[in-house]
KELODREN-746624 format. One record per residue: x, y, z of N, C-alpha, C, CB in turn. Coordinates in steps of 0.02 Angstrom, whole numbers, plus 50000, padded with zeros to 5 digits. Atoms other than C-alpha are relative to their C-alpha. Glycine has a CB too. Example, Ala and Ser with C-alpha at 12.3 -4.5 7.8 and 13.67 -1.06 7.14 Angstrom:
KELODREN-746624
500454994150000506154977550390500455006050000499505000150062499584994149997506844994750357499615005550037500205002349929
END
This chain:
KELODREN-746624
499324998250020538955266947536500055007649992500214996349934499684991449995539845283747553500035003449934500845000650029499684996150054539815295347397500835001449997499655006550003499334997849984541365300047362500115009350015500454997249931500204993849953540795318747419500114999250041499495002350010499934999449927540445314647565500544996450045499414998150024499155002449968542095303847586500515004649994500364993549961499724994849991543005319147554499835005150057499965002449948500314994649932541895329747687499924995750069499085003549980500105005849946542175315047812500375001150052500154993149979499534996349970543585322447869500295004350060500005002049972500084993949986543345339047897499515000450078499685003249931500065000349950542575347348042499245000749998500415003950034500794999449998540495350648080499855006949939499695002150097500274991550011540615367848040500275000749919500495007350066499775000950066541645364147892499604997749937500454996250007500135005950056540835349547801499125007449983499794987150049500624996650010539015363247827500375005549939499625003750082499754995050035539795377247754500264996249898500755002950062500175002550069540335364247591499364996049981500514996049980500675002449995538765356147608499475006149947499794999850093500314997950054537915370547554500195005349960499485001050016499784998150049538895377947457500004995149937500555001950020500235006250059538645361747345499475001549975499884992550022500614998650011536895362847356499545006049964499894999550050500224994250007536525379947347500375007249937500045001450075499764995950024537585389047267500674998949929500145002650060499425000950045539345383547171500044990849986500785003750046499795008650005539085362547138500854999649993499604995849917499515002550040540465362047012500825003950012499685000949925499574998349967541635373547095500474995150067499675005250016500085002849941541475363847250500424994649977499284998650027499675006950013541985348347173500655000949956499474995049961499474999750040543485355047056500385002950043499945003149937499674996049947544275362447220500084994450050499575006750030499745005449950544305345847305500224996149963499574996750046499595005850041544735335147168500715002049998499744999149920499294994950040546295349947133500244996850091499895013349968499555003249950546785344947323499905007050045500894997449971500144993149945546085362147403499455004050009500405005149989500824997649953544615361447518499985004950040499694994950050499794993149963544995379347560499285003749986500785004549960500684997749981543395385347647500305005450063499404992750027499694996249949543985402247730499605002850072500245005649963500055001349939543745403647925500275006950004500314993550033499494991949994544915418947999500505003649945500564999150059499464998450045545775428947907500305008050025499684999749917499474995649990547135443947953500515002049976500184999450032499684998150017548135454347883500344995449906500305000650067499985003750054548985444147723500064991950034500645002749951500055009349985548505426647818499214999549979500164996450106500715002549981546945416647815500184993850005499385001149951500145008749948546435399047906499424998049955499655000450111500525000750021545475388647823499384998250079500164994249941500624999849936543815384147937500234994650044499104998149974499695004449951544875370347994500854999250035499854994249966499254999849952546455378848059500604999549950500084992650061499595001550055547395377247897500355006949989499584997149936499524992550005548705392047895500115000049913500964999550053499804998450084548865400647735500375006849988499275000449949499804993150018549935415747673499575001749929500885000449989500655000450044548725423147557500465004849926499105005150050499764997450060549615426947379499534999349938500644996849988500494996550064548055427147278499525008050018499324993249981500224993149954547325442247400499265001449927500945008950009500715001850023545535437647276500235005949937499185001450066499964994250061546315449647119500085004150025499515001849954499644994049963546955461647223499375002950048500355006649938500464997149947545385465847338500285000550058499434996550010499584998749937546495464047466500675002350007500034994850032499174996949984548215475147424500055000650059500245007149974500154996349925547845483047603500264991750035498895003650019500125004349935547725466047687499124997950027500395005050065500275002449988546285456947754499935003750072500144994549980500174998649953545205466547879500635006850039499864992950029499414994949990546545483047875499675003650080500105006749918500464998149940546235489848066499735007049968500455001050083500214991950034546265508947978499204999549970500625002549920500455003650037544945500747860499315000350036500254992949989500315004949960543935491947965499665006250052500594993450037500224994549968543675507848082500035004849965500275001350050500534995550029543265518847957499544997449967500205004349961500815002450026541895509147900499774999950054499824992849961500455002049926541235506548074500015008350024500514993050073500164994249969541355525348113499525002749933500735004850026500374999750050540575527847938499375001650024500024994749963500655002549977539045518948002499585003650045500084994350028500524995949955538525530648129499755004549977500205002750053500444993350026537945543848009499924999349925500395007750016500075004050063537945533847827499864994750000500434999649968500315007250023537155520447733500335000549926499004999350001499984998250054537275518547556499905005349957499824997349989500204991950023536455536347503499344994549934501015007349947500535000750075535325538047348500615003649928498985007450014499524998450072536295539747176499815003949958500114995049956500274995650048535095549947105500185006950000499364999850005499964994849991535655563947205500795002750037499405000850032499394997649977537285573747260500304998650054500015005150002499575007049916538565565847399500325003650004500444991250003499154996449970540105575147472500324995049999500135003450080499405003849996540825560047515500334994449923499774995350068499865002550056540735553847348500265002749939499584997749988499734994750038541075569247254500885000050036499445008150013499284999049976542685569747382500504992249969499975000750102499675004350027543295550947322499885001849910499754992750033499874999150066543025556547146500445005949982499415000549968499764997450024544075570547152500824998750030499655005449999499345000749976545425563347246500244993649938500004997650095499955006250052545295549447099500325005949937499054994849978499984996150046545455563146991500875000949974499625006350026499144999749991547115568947051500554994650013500145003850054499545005649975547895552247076500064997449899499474992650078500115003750043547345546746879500565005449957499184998449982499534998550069548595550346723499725003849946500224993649965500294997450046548285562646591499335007250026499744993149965500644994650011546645574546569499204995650034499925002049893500435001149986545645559746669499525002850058500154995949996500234996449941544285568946781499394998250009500035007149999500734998749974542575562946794500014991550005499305005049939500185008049972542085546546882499274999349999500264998350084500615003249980540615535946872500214992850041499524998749931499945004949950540505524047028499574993149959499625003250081500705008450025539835504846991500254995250071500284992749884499815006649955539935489047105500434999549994499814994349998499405005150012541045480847009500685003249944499604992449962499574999250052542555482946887499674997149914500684995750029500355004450085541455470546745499755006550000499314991549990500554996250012540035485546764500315005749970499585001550060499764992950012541415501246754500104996949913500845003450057499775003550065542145489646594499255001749943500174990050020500914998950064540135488846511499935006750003499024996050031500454992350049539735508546532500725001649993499325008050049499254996850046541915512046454499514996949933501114994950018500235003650056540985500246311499495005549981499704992250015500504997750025539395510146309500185008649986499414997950047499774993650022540265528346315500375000049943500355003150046499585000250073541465523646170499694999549952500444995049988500485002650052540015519446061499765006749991499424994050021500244993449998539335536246113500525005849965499865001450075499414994850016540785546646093500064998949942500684999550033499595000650074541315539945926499365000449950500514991649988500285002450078539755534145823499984992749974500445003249948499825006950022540635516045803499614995450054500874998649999500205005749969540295501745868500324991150028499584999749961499665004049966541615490445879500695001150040500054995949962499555001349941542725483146013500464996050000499724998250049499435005249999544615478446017500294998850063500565001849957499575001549940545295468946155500364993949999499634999850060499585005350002546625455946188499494994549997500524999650059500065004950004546345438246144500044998750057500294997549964499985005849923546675430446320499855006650060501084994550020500314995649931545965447946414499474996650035499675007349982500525000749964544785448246539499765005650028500104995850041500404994449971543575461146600499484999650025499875003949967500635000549948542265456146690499494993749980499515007749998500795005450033540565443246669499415000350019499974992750012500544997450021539505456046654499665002949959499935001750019500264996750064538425460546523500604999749939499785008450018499544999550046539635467846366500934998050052499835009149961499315002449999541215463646482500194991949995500275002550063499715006350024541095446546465500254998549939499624995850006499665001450072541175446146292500545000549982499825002649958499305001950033542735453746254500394998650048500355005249960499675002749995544045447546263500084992850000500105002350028500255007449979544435429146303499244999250003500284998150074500844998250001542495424846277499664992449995499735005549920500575005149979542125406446305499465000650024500124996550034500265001349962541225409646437499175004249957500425001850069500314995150038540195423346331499474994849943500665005449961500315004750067539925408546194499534994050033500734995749947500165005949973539415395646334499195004150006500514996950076500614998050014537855408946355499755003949957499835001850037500434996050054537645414146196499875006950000499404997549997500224990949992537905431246225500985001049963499755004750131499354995650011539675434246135500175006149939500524994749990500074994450029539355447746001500675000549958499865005550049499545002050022540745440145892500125007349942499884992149978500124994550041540205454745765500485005950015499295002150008499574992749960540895469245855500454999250039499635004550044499235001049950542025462645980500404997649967500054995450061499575000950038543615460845896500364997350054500245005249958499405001349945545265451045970500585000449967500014993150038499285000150017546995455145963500444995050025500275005650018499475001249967548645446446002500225005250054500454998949955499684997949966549345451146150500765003749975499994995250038499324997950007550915464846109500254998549921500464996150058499884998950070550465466245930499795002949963500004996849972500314992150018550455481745860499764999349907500815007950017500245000750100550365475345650499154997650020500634990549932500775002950007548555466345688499685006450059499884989250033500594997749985547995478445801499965006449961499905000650074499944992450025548455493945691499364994249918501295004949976500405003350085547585480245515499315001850029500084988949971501055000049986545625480145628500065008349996499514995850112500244995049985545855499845679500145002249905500395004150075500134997150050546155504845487499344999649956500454998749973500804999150025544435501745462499905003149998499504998850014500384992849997543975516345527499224997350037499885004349903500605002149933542585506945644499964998750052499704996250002500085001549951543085504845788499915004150048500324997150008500124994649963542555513445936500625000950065499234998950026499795002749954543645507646071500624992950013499444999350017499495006549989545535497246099500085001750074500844999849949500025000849943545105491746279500474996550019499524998350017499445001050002546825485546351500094998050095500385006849960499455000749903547395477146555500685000349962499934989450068499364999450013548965483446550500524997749989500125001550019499665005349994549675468046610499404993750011500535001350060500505003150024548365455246557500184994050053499964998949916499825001049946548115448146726499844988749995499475006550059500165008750011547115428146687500594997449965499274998049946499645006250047548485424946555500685000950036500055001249901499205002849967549935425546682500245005849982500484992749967499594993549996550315446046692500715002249939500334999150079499335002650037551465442946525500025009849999499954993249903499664992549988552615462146534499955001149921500905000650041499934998750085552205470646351500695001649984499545006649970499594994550019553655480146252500105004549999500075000949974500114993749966554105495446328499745006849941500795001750042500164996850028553575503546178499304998149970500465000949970500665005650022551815493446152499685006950009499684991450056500654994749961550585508246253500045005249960500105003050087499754991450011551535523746185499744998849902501275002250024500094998850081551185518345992499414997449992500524996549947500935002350003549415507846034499665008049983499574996050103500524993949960548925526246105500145005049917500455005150106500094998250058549535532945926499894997149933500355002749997500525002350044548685522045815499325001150011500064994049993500824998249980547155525745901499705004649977499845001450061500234991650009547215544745886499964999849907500815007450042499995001350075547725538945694499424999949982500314994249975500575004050026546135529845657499485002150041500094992350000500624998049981544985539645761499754994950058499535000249936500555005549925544485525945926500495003150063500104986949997499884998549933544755528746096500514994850042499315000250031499395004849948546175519546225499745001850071501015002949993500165001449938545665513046369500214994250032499445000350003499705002349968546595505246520499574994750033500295004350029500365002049964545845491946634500444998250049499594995949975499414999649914546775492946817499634996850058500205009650038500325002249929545635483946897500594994950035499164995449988499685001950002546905471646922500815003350031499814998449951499354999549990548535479246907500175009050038500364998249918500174994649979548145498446968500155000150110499135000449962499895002049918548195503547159500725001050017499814991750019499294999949992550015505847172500494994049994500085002450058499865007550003550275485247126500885001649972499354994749935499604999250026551505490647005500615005250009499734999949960499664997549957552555501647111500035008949951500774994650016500294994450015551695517947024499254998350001500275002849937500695000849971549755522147052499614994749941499595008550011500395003850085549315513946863500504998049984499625004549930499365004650025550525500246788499915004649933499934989649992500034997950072549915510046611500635006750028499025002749961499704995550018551075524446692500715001849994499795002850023499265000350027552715516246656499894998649921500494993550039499934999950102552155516146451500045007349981499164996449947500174994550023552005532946437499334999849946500625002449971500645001450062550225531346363499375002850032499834990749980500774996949960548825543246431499454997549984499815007149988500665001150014547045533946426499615003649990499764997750029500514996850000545515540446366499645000450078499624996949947500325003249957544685530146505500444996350020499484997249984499675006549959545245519846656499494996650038500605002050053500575003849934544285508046758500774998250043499314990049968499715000549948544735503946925499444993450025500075007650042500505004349943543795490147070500504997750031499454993849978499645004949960544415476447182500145003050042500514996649979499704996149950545665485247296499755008150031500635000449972500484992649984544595503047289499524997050071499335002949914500355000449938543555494647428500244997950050499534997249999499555001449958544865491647529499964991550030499915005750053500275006249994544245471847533499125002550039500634994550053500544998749968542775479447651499235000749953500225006150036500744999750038541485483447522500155001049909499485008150036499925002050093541205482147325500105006249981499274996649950500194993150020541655495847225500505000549933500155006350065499544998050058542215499547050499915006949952499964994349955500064992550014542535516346950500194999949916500615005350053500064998450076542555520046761500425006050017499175001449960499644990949996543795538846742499994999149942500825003250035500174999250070543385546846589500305007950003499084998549977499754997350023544295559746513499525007549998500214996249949500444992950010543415580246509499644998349934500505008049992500144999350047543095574846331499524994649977500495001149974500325008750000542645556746336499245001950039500624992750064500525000049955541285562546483499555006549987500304999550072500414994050006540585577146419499534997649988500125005049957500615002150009538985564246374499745003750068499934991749992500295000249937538645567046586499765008549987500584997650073500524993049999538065585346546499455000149967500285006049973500535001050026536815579946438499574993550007500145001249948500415007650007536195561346487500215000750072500274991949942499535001849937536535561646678499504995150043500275007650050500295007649977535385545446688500154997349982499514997350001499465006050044536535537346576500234995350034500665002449971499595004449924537215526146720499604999950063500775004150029500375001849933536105520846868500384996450028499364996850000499855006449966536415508346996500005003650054500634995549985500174996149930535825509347174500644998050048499194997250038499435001249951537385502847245500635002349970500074992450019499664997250045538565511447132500305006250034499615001249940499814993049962539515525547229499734999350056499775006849970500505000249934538675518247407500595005850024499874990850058499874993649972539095533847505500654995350047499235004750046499475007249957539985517647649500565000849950499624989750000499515004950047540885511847506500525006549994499614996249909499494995750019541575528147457500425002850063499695005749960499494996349935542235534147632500554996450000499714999950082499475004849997543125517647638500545001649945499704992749991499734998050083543785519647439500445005450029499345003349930499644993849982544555536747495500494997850040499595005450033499475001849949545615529647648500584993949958499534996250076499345005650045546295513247526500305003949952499694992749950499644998750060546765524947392500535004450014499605002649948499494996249971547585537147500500364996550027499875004550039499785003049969548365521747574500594997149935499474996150039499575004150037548815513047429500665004449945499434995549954499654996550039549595528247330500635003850034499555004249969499474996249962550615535047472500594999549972500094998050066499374999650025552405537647445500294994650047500325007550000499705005249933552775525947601499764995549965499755000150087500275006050040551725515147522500264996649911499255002649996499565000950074552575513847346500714998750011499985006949950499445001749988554255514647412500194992150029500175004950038499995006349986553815497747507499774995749949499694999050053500025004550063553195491447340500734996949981499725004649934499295002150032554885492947274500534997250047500345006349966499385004549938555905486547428499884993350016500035003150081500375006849985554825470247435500084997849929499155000450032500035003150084554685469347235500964996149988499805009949922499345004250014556635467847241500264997750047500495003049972499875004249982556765458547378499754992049979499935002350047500535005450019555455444447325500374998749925499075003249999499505001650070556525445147143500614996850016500245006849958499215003750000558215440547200499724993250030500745004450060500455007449997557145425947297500114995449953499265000749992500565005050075556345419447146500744999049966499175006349926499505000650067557965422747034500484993450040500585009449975499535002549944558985412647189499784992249982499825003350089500315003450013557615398847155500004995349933499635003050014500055002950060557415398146979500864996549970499665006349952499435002849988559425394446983500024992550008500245002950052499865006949951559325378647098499434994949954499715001350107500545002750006557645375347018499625000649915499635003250059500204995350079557405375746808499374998249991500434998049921500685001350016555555368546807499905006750003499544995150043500314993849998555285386646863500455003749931500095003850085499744997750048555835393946699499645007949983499954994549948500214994450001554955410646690499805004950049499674999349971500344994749951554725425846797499865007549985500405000550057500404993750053553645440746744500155004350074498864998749960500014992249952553775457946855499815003650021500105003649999500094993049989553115474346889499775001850070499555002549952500075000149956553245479247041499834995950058499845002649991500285008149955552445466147180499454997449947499495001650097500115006450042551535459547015500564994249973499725002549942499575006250024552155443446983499694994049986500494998250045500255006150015551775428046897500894995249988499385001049920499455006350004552925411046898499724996749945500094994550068500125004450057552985400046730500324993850028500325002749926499895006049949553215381646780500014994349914499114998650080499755004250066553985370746617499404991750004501134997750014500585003949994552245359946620499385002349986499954997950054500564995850028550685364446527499484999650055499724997449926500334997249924549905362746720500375000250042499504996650034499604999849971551225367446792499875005350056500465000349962500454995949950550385383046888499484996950040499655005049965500455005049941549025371946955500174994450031499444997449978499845007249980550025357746987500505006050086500684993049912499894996649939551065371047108499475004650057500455003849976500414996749976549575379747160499854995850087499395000449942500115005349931549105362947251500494999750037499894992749990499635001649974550715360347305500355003950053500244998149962499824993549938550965378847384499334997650063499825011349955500444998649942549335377047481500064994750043499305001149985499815005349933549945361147565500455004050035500404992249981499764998349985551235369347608500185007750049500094997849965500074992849975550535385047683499915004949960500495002050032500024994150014550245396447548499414999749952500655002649977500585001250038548865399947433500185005649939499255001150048499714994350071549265407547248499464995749949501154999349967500375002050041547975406747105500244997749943499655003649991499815002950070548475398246937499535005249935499724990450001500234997050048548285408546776499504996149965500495001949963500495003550033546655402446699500294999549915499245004450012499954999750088547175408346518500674995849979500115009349966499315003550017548815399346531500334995850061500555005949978499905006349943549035385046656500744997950021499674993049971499385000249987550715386346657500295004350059500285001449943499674994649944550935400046773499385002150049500375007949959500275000649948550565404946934499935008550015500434995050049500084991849974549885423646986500124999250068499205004249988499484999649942551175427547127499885006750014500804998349984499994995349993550345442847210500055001950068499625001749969499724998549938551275449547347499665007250030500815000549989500354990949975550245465347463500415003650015499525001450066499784994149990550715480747461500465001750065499455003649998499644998849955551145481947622500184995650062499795004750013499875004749972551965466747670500795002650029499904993949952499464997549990553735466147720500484994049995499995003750061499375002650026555465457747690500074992450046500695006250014499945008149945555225442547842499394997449960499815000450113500415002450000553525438447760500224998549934499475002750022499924999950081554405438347577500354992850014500535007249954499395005149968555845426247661499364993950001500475002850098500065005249983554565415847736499324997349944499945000250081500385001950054553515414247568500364995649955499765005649967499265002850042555105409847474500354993450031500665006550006500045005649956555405395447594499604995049967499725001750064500465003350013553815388447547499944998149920499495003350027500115001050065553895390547370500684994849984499945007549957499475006650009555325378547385500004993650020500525000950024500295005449988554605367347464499404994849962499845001950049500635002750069553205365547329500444997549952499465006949955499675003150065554555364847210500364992950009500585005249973499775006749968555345350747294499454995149984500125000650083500755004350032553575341647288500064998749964499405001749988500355000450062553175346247132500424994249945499975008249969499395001850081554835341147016500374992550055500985010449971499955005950005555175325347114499524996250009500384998650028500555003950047553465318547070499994997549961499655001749980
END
């Protein structure tokens, strides 16, 4: 008799059922199986521009674009041939020692970042830039603890797992309940009660707190966080891995609060999807440790020389002025959509903003995953907020355009149709 695995992979095609095969085996079991039970055996095959196929021909418009690794698009040709011309005279480099091409993406980071931020340390990832913002704030100040939202997220590595949201932190016994502090989301009385301690080192902050469904703060939240901080002596720091990149139809969503960071991290979209790459920006003041510790931060893949040529072309891509202006001509086209929708359609009862960020609230405490499934039948693929199951992270690329918004908006009506006469 058939498992019921393998009556799900019975289906599918050779090349398919191998590819979940060992991905079972080898690598993700329990993934594997909570992605076919949910109704989406989405095992990606081609992928172009904002599409991808699954391995069995399954058209998808791609509105989770993996946390924004893909603003650009999937396989950007620009992209794609400057990494391949890269290659004829770069590898990764050595980190120990001085780069042009890496010194040139750090100073073009420089001038793109908000405030007095000027000195970059390269990492893989966005978790890694998140752990050395943790370990410079400790430095800088003296303190030792760490405030961040209740339902944030920053990485699940090392100190970024912990804060914030921190099951996952508690499932391995690594959550450091001591020092990591949590706030409410867009509440300035509890987070101003922990900083009058006078211990904290660090209120680490996504701008638009991307797992719990992108909720939009109070336009006055950033501008008075950033002066309770200076009050009580800790440092403010942004995390853009997420919402940064020009998502928010300026280069940093923090630079509609009026609220200069100490520190910003960056990743995801910095590697233009092509290669890993995340960035810590630290302030002249914040980074003055790097004149005296400048082994403070290793990592041999951290600033790959590749990585950074690429980094340089997405950021000059993503910050353009052509490029921002189509933020906002797609952001309010894709709004009157949704608003057109939520009309005809009240299960959809919430719609969050900023620029081509967007999340959908769905009047059902799985109401985001129950549409999630119901978009990807239907052609589209959108991730469900982990921290709040109600809503759906609706992230539209950068540089999509007004027929691809139309024929997203189509689809999302068609889910809704599904969904609410179920």
């Amino acid at each position: 008799m058939l498992s019921r695995f393998d009556e799900q992979l019975s289906a599918m095609s050779a090349d398919k059922q191998t590819a979940l095969r060992l991905s079972h085996e080898y690598l993700m079991p329990n993934r594997v199986e909570t992605w076919l039970a949910a109704g989406v055996p989405l095992s990606i095959g081609r992928r172009e521009g904002y599409r991808i196929w699954d391995m069995d021909g399954h058209a998808l418009q791609d509105f989770h674009l993996n946390g924004g690794v893909f603003n650009l698009g999937h396989r950007h040709p620009h992209l794609v041939e400057t990494l391949r011309n890269g290659l004829e005279t770069l590898d990764v480099g050595n980190h120990h020692f001085p780069s042009a091409v890496r010194g040139q993406l750090a100073e073009l980071i420089a001038s793109k970042t908000p405030g007095d931020l000027h000195y970059t340390i390269f990492t893989p990832s966005g978790g890694e830039a998140n752990d050395m913002a943790i370990k410079t704030a400790r430095q800088v100040t003296g303190r030792s603890k760490i405030i961040a939202f209740e339902m944030g997220y920053h990485g699940s590595s090392g100190l970024s797992g912990a804060v914030g949201e921190n099951s996952n932190a508690k499932f391995f016994g690594s959550a450091f309940e001591c020092d990591l502090l949590r706030v409410p989301y867009n509440d300035l009385d509890a987070l101003e009660t922990l900083l009058k301690a006078g211990d904290v080192a660090l209120f680490m902050a996504e701008t638009l707190p991307a797992t719990f469904g992108f909720p939009v703060p109070d336009p006055d939240y950033y501008e008075t966080a950033r002066k309770l901080c200076d009050d009580y002596g800790a440092l403010f720091m942004v995390d853009e891995v997420q919402t940064g990149l020009g998502r928010s139809g300026k280069v940093w969503a923090i630079e509609h609060y009026d609220a200069e960071p100490d520190m910003l991290t960056t990743g995801k979209g910095l590697g233009g999807g092509l290669y890993p790459m995340g960035a810590l920006v630290l302030s002249r003041k914040t980074g003055a440790w790097l004149h005296e510790k400048g082994w403070g931060y290793v990592s041999g893949f951290g600033g790959s020389e590749i990585g950074c040529l690429v980094g340089i072309e997405a950021l000059k891509m993503s910050s353009s002025d052509e490029t921002l202006a189509n933020v906002a001509t797609i952001g309010a086209h894709m709004r009157a959509g949704l608003d057109a929708l939520a009309q005809r359609y009240p299960f959809m009862f919430d719609i969050r903003q900023l620029g081509v960020i967007f999340a959908l609230g769905f009047d059902n405490d799985l109401g985001g995953m129950r549409m999630a499934s119901a978009l990807y039948e239907s052609g589209l693929w959108a991730m469900f907020a982990g921290f709040d199951r109600r809503y759906l992270q609706f992230k539209l690329g950068l540089l999509a355009d007004t027929a691809y918004c139309d024929e997203a908006l189509e689809r999302v009506e068609t889910a809704l149709k599904k969904v609410t006469s179920s």
